[in-house]
C-alpha positions in Angstrom: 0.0 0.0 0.0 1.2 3.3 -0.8 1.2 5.2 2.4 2.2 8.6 0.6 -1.2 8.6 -1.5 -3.3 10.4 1.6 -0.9 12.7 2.0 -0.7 13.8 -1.2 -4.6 13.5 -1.1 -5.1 15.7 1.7 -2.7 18.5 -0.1 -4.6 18.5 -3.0 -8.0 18.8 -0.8 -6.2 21.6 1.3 -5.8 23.2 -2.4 -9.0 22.6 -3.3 -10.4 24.4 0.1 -7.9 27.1 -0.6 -8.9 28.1 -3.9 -12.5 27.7 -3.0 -12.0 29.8 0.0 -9.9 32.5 -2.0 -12.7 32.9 -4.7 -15.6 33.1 -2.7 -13.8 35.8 -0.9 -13.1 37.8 -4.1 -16.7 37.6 -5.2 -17.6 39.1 -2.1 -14.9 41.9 -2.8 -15.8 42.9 -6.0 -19.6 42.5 -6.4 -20.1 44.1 -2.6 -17.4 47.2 -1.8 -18.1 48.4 1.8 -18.5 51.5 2.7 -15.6 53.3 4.7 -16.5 52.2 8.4 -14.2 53.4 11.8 -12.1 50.6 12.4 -11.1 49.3 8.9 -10.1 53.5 8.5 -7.9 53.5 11.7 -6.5 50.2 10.6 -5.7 51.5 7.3 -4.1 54.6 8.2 -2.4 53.6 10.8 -0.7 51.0 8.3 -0.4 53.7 5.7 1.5 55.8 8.4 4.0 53.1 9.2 4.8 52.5 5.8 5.6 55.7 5.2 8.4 55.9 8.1 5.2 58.0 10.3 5.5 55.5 12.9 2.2 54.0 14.7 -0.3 57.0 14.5 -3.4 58.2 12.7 -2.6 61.5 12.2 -2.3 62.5 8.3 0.5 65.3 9.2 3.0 65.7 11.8 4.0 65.7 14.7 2.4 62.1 14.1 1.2 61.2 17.6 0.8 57.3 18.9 -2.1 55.8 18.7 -3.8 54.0 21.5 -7.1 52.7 20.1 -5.6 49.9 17.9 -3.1 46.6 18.3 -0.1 46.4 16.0 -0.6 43.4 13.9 -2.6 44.0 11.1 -1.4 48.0 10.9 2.2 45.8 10.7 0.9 43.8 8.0 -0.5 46.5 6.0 2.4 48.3 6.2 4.4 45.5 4.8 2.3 45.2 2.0 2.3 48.7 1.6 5.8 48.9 1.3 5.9 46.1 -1.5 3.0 47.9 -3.8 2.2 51.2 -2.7 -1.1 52.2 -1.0 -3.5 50.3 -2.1 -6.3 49.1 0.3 -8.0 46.7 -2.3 -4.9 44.8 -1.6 -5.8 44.5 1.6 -8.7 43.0 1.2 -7.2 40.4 -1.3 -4.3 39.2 1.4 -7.6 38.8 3.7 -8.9 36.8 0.7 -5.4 34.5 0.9 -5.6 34.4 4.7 -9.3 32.7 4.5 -8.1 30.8 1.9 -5.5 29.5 4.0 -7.2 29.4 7.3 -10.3 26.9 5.4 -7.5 25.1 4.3 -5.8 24.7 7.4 -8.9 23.8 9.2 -9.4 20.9 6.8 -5.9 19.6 7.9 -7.1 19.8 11.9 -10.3 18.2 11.3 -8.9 15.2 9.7 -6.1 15.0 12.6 -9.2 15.3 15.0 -11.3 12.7 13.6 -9.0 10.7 11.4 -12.4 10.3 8.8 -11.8 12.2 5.6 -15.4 12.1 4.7 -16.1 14.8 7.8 -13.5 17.0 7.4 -14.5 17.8 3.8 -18.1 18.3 5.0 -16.9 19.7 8.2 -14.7 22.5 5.9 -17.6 22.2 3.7 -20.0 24.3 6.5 -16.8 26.5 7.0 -16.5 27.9 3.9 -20.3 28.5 3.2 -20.6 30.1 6.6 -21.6 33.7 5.3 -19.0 35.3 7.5 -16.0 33.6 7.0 -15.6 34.4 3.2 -18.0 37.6 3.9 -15.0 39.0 6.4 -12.4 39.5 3.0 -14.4 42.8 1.7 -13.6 44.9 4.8 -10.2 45.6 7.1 -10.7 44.0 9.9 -8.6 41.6 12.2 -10.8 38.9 11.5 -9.2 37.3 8.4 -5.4 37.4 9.9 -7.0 35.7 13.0 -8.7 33.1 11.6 -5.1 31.6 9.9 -4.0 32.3 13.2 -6.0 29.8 15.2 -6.0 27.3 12.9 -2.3 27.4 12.4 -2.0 27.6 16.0 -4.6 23.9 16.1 -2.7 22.6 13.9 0.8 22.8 15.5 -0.4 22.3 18.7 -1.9 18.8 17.8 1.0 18.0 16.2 3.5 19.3 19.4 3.6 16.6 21.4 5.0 13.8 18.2 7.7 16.8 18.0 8.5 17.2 21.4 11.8 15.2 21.2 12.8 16.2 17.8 16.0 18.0 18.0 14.5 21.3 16.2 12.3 21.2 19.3 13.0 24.8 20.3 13.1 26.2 17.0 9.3 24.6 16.8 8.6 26.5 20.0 10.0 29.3 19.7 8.0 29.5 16.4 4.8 28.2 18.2 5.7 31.2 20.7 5.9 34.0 18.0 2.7 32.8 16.6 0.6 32.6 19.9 1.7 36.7 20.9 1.0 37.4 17.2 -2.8 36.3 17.4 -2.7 38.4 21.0 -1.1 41.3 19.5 -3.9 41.1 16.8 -7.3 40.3 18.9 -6.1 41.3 22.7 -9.2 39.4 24.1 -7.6 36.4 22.8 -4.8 36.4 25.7 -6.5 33.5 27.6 -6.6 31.5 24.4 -3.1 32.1 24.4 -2.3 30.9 27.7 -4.0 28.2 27.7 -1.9 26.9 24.2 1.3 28.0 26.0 0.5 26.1 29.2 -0.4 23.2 27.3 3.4 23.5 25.3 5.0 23.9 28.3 3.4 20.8 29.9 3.7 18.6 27.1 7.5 19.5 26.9 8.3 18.7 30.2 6.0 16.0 31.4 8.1 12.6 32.4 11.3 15.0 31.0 11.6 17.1 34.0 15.4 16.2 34.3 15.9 16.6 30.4 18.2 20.2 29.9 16.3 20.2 26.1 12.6 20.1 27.7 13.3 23.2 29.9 15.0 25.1 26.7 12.2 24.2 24.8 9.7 25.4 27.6 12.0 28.6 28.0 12.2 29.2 24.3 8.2 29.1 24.6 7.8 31.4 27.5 10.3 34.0 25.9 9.1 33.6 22.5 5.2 34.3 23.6 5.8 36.5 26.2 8.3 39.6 25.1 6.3 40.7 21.6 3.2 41.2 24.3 5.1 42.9 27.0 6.9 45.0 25.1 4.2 46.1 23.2 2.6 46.4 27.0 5.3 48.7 28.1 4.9 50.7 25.0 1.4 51.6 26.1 2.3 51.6 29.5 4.8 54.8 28.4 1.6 56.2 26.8 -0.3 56.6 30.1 -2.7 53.3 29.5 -2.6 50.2 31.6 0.2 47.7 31.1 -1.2 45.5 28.8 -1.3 44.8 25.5 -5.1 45.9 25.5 -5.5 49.3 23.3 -7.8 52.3 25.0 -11.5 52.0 24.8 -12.6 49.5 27.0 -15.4 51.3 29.0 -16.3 53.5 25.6 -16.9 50.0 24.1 -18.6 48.7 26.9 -21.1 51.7 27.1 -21.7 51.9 23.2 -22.1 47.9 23.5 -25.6 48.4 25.5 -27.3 49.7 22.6 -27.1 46.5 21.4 -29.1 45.0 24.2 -31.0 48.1 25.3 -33.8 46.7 25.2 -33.0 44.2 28.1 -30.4 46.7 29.8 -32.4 50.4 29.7 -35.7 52.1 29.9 -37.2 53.7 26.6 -36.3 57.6 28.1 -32.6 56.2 28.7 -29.9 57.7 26.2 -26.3 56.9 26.4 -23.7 59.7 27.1 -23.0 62.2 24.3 -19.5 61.4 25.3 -19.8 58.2 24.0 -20.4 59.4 20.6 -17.9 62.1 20.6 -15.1 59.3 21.7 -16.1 57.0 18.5 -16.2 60.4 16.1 -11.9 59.8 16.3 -12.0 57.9 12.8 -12.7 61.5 11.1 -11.4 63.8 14.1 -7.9 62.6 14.7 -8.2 62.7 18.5 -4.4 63.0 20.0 -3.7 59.8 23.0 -4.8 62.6 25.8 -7.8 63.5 24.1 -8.6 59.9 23.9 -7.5 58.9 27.6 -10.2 61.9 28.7 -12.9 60.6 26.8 -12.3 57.2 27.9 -12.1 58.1 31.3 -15.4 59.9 31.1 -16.9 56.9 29.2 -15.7 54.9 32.4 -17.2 57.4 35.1 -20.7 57.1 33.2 -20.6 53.9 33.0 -19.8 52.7 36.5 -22.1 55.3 38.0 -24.9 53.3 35.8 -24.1 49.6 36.9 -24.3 51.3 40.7 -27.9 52.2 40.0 -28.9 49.4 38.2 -26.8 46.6 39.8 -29.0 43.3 38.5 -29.8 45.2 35.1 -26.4 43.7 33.5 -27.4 40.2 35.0 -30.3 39.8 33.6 -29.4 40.8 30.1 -26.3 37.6 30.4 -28.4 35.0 28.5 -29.6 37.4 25.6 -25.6 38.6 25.5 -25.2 35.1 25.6 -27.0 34.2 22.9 -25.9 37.0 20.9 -22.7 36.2 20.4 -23.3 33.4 18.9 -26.3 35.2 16.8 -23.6 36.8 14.2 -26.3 39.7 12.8 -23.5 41.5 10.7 -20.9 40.4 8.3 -19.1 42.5 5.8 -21.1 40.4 3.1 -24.6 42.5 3.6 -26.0 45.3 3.5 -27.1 44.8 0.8 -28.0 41.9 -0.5 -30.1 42.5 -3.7 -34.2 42.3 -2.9 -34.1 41.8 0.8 -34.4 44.4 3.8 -31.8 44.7 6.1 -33.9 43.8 9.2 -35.2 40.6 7.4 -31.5 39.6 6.3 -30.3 40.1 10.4 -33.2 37.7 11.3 -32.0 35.1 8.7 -28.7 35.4 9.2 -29.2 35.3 13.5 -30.6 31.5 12.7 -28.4 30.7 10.4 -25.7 31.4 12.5 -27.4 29.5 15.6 -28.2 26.3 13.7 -23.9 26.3 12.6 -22.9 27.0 16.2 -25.6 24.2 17.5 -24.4 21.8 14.7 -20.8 22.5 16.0 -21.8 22.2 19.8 -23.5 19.0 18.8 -20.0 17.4 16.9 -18.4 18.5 20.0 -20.7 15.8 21.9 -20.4 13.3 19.9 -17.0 13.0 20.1 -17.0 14.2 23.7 -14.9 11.1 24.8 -11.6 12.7 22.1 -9.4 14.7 24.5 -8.0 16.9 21.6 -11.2 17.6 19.9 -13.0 18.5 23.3 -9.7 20.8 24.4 -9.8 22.6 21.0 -13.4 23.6 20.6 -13.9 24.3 24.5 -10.4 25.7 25.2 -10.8 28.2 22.6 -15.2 29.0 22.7 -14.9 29.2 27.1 -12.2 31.6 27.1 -13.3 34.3 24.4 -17.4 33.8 25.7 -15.7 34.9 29.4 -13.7 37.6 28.3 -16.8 39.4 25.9 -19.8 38.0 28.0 -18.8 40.1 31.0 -17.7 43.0 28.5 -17.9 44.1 25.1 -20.5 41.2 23.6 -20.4 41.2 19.7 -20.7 38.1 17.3 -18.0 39.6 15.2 -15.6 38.1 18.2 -16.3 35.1 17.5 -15.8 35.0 13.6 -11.7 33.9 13.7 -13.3 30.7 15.5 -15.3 29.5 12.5 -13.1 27.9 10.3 -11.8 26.0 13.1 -15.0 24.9 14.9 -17.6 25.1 11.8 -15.9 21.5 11.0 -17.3 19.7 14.0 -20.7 20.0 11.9 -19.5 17.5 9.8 -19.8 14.9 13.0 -23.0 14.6 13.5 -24.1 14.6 9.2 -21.7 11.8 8.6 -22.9 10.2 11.4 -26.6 10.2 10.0 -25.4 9.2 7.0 -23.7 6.3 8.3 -26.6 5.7 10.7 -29.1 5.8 7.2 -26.7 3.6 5.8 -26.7 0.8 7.9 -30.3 0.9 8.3 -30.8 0.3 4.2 -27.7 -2.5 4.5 -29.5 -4.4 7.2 -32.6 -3.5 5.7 -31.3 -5.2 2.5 -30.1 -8.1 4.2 -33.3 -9.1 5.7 -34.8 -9.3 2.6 -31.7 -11.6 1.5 -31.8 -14.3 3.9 -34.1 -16.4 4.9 -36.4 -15.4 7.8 -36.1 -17.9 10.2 -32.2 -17.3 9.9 -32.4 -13.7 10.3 -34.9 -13.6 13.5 -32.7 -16.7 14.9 -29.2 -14.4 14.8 -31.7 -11.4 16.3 -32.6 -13.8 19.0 
């Protein structure tokens, strides 16, 4: 038997998913441009800035002051692509087209380590790819696409960590395993649990019944240095800026406030408005706000909004399972509005279902192969983490999106196993009809 035919299989699968991934994307990009929108504009300049030698700031003329209200990675990225062809956002959006490309394909690869069946990671990566908002996330700048490569990557060397252990390049992998963890923090700061979590596990696996071997500790050294100076270092910087030290940009509370409009409805009374403060501090993607201008209207942002949760202290309680819910309800994607002939409240109601039926289908794969330590690590080490962190905070479905190509897969579980289940039915079925009945009722018996 030739044992290199899966393998070269599976790489022409991954290609397949890649391609796939890469042109659904596009069509999103060129039939539906966005409109400009805050964040993809600070991400955007900011990049633009550091291309041109302007250092890390939003300001379109000097002095050029640092900006607080965005992590590094993507402007990096940007910048780097910028520097290669010039300003040109569209290219942007076609390296977020390559990154979903290559997370779908990546997420193939994990699912068939996971469940060693073929047949459910190409439906599993199947569901991934027509999830609206993983191809949907190409047409706008956004962290998503970079973070979904991320934690599939991530997956993918971490299930593979523990046969490389030994290997002499063992550092070299960690120290790479390392540099990819801080990237994803340094891109989506909520995902530092996630982070710990995948370094602990590292660590562990290096030293566990090696606790006297020199290599293990290198390796677990190589780990700790490799994931932990990129995000203290960039904690410091904003440390010297005034924030807290921690790799978190400004605009916690301002998010926090401006995230209760979303749920207003289980959170305020009719007559209650938020703070006109909290519109002024979200006006910086066309004013250009300087860091101290910034730090006072977050700081105001955070006086209104503690002096609310003191007067309505079960109010934030009681809205936890529609927040809950919600961020698993994904109601915007970059993919709509518009989508020819429909109304934009109609689309956020289709698209809240569609979104819940995936995320149930997932939850449901995740059962079924409850009793697979790696599959039941993956999906709940990376879901339990991110739902703390944004349940208790800022509670958007948009956080969840780098999680879909890696978790959308676990759908395939539960249709393969009805298919199999369907299967055997019309088998047996057949085979009653086969052999004789006293034989068949006898081998029941």
């Amino acid at each position: 038997m030739n044992t290199t035919l899966p393998k070269i299989r599976d790489r022409v699968i991954f290609g397949v998913f890649f391609a796939l991934g890469v042109a659904l994307s596009g069509y999103w990009i060129v039939t539906n441009p966005q409109r400009p929108l805050p964040d993809p504009t600070l991400y955007e300049g900011i990049g633009a800035n550091l291309a041109a030698g302007n250092g890390f700031s939003f300001d379109r003329r000097p002095p050029f002051r640092p900006e607080v209200t965005r992590t590094p990675f993507l402007p990096v990225a940007i910048a780097a692509l910028y520097t290669v062809l010039g300003r040109r956002p569209s290219a942007v959006l076609w390296m977020n087209a390559v990154c979903i490309g290559l997370a779908l394909g990546m997420g193939y690869l994990v699912a068939l380590k996971l469940f060693q069946d073929r047949r459910i990671a190409v439906w599993g990566t199947s569901i991934a790819l027509l999830t609206p908002p993983v191809a949907g996330s190409a047409n706008n700048i956004l962290t998503e696409p970079v973070a979904m490569l991320q934690m599939t990557a991530s997956a993918w060397l971490l299930l593979n960590w523990h046969a490389r252990r030994d290997a002499r390049q063992a550092p070299i992998i960690a120290a790479g395993m390392g540099l990819l963890l801080a990237s994803l923090v340094l891109n989506r700061s909520s995902m530092m649990p996630v982070a710990i979590i995948a370094g602990a596990y590292i660590v562990f696996a290096a030293l566990v019944g090696r606790w006297r071997s020199v290599m293990a500790w290198i390796t677990a050294m190589t780990l700790c240095a490799a994931l932990g100076i990129p995000v203290l270092v960039w904690s410091a910087r904003n440390a010297s800026l005034g924030l807290s030290f921690t790799p978190a940009p400004i605009g916690l509370y301002a998010s926090r406030v401006f995230d209760m409009k979303r749920y207003r409805e289980h959170l305020m009374t009719p007559a209650e408005k938020l703070p006109a403060v909290n519109k002024q501090y979200f006006r910086h993607w066309k004013r250009h706000y300087g860091p101290q201008e910034l730090m006072a209207l977050e700081q105001q942002n955070k006086v209104w909004f503690k002096n609310w949760s003191a007067a309505h202290p079960h109010q934030v309680l009681k809205s936890m399972p529609y927040r809950l819910i919600g961020l698993f309800s994904f109601f915007r994607s970059s993919i709509y509005p518009p989508w020819p002939g429909h109304r934009d409240r109609d689309m956020r109601e289709i698209m809240r279902w569609i979104s819940r039926t995936l995320w149930l289908l997932s939850a449901l794969g995740l059962v079924l192969c409850w009793r697979d330590l790696p599959a039941r690590w993956i999906w709940l080490g990376t879901v339990l983490p991110l739902v703390g962190v944004h349940l208790l905070t800022v509670c958007h479905s948009r956080y969840m999106f780098p999680l879909l190509p890696l978790l959308m897969p676990y759908g395939g579980v539960p249709l393969i196993w009805i298919v199999d289940r369907i299967r055997q039915r019309q088998h047996t079925s057949l085979l009653f009809k086969i052999l004789p009945k006293g034989l068949w009722q006898g081998f029941i018996v």
